[in-house]
C-alpha positions, 0 to 999 in steps of 0.5 A, a space after each residue: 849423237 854420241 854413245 855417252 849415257 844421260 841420266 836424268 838429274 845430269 840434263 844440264 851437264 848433257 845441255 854444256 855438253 852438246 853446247 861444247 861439242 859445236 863449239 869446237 866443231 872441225 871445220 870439214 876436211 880439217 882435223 886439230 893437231 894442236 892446241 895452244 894455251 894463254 893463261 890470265 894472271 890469276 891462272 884461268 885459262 883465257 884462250 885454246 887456239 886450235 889448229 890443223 898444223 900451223 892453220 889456226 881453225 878457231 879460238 876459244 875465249 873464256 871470261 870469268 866472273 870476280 869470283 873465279 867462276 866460268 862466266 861465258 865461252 865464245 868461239 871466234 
């Protein structure tokens, strides 16, 4: 559990909170020591690659709704 504070109207920032620290969960022994960036044409990012050095541990894939808004993150 971390040290960070919750009040009761921020439930839902606290449930995408958890939700992302599994997410970009380290496998064990492995530490991130770098992030690599791609970008869609509009300027959302669309993928953070973390890596151990040059170990590529996991990918981030962002998809986004016409609107522009944040529609699903899956980790692969």
């Amino acid at each position: 559990m971390s040290g960070i504070q919750f009040g009761s109207s921020e439930q839902a920032f606290k449930a995408i909170y958890d939700t992302m620290q599994q997410l970009t969960a380290v496998p064990p022994n492995k530490k991130i020591t770098k992030l690599a960036f791609t970008w869609t044409v509009g300027g959302s990012v669309e993928t953070i690659k973390f890596y151990d050095v040059a170990e590529l541990l996991f990918t981030l894939t962002f998809t986004w709704n016409a609107d522009g808004t944040l529609k699903e993150v899956v980790r692969s």
